[in-house]
C-alpha positions as CSV (number, residue, x, y, z in Angstrom):
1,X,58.2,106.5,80.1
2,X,60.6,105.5,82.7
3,X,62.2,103.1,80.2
4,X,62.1,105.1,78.1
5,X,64.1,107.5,80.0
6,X,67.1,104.8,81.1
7,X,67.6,103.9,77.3
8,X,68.6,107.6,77.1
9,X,70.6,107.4,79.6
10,X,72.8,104.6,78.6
11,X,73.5,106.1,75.3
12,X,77.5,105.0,73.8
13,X,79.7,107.8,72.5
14,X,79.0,106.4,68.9
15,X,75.3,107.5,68.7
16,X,76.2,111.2,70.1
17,X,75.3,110.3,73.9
18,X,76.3,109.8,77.0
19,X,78.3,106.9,78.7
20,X,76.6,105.3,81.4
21,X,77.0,107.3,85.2
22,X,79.7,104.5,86.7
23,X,81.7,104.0,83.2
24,X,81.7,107.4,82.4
25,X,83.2,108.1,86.5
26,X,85.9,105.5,85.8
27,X,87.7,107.4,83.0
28,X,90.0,109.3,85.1
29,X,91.2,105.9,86.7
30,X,92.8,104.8,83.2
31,X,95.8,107.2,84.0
32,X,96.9,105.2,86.8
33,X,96.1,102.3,85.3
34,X,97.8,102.9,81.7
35,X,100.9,104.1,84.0
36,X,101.1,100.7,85.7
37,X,101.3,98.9,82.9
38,X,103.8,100.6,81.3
39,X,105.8,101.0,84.9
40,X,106.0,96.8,84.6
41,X,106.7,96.3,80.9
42,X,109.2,99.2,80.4
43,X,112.3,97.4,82.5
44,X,112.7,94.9,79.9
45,X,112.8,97.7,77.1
46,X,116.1,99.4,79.1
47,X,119.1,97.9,78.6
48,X,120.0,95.0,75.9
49,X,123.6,94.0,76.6
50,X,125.4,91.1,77.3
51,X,127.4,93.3,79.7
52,X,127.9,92.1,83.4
53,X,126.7,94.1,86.3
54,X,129.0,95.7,88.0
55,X,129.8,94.6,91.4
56,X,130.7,98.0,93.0
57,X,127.6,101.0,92.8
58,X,124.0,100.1,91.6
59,X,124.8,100.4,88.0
60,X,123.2,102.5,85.3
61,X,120.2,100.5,85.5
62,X,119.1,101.6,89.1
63,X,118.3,104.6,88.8
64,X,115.1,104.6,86.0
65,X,114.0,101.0,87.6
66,X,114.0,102.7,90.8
67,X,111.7,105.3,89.3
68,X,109.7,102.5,87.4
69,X,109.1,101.1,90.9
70,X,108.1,104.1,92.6
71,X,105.9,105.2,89.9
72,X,104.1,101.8,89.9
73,X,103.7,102.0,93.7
74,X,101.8,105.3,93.6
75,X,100.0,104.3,90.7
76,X,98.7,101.2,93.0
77,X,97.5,103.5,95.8
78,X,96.3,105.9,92.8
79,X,93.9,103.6,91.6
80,X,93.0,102.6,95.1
81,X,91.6,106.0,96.3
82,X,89.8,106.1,93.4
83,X,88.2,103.1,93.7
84,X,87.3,103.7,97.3
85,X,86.2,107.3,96.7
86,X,83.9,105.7,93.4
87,X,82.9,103.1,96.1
88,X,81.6,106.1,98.5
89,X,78.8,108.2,97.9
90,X,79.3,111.5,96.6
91,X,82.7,111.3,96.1
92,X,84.9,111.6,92.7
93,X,88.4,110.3,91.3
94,X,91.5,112.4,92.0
95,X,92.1,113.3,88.7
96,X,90.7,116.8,88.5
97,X,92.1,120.4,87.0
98,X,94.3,122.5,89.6
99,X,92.9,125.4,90.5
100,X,95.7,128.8,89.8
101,X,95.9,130.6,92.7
102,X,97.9,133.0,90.8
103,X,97.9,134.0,86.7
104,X,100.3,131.6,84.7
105,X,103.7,133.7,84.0
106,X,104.7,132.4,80.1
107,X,107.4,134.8,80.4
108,X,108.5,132.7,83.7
109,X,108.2,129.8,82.5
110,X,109.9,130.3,78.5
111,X,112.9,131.3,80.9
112,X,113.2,128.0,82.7
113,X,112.8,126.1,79.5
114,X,115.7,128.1,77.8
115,X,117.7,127.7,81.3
116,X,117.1,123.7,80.8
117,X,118.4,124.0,77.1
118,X,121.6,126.1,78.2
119,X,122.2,123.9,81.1
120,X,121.9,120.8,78.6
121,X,124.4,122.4,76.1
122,X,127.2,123.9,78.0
123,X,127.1,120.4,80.4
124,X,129.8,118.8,77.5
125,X,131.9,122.5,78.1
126,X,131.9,123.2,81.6
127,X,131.4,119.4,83.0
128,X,128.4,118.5,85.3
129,X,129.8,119.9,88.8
130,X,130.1,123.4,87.9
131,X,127.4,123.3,85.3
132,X,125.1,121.6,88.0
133,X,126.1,123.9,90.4
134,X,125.3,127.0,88.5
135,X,122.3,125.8,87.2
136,X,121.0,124.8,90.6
137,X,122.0,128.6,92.1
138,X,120.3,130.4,89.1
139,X,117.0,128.8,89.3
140,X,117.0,129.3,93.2
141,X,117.6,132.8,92.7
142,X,114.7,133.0,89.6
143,X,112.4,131.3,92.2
144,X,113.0,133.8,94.9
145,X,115.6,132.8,97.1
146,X,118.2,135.3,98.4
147,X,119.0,134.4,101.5
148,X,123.2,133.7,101.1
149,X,123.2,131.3,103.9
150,X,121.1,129.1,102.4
151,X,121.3,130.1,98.7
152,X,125.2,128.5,98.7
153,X,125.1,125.6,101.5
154,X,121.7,124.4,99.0
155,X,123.8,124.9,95.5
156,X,126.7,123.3,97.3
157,X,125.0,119.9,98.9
158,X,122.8,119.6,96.2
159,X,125.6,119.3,93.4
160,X,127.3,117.0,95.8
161,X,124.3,114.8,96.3
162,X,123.9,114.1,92.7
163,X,127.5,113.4,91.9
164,X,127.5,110.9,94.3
165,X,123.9,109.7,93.1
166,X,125.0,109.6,90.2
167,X,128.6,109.1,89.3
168,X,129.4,107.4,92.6
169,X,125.8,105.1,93.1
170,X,125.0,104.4,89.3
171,X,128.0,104.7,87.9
172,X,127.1,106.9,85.1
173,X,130.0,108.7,83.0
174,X,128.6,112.1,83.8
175,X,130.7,115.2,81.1
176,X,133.8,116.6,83.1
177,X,134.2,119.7,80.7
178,X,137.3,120.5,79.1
179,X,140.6,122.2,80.1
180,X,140.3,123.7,83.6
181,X,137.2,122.3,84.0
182,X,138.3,118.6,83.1
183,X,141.2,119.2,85.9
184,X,138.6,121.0,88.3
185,X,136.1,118.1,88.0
186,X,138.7,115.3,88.6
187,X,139.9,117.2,91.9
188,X,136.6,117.3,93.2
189,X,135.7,113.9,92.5
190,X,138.5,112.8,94.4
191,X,137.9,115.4,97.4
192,X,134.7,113.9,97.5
193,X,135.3,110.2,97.4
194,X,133.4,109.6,94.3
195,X,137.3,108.3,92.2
């Protein structure tokens, strides 16, 4: 009976059963683990140029290889927990479903896709500092920030920071806009060191 009872248990997927208790618990770990692999293949994928690296800034490359490392890191101490919580009794992976506090606003949320598309299209128009800059202001606002004295000095910084991340660091040819805008972008990359 008892063997009986264990062959039932170790049923594979193919026959319409179960997979056995520790397989079945090390599912969720194949996330982590599929994202590690592709976090050390992908850097040879990036760039293919006989081009020279650039001496001054980090380079175009630095920025997704710095987020190819990261994301390998905390797929490293991802897989750990989950080994050490499969390891401990009574305790399961990390991969679970969040629980909603709150109901799930479409309405909210088709909003801050179509904000995303506009602030893709009108970046060639209006140039990355003011398109950034209104784009970072709006979606405070949207997510409930009024306070002016932090609204602006947040829009402000934050615009700045990623010019200089990324035009001044890795050197990549972010749109200026045109006209005004051109002539505006080119004043404040020169007020702000970046040019």
């Amino acid at each position: 009976m008892a063997s009986i009872q264990n062959k039932e248990q170790y049923r594979t997927p193919r026959t319409g059963g179960r997979l056995p208790p520790g397989l079945g618990l090390l599912l969720p770990t194949l996330l982590p683990l599929g994202l590690l692999v592709m976090a050390m293949i992908l850097p040879g994928f990036m760039f293919e140029s006989d081009q020279t690296a650039s001496t001054i800034g980090l380079g175009p490359a630095a920025w997704p290889e710095a987020i190819l490392m990261a994301m390998a890191v905390f797929c490293v101490l991802w897989i750990a927990r989950d080994v050490w919580a499969l390891g401990a009794a009574g305790r399961r992976p990390t991969l679970s479903f969040p629980v909603e506090d709150d109901h799930y606003h479409f309405g909210k949320a088709l909003i801050g896709l179509l904000l995303i598309i506009a602030y893709g299209w009108s970046l060639p128009v209006f140039g990355f500092a003011v398109t950034t800059t209104i784009f970072i202001m709006i979606w405070c606002l949207f997510g409930g920030l009024r306070n002016v004295l932090v609204l602006i000095p947040v829009t402000v910084i934050g615009t700045i920071g990623l010019m200089w991340l990324f035009m001044g660091l890795a050197l990549m040819p972010l749109p200026r806009g045109y006209g005004v805008f051109d002539n505006f972008s080119i004043w404040l990359l020169r007020a702000t060191g970046i040019y």
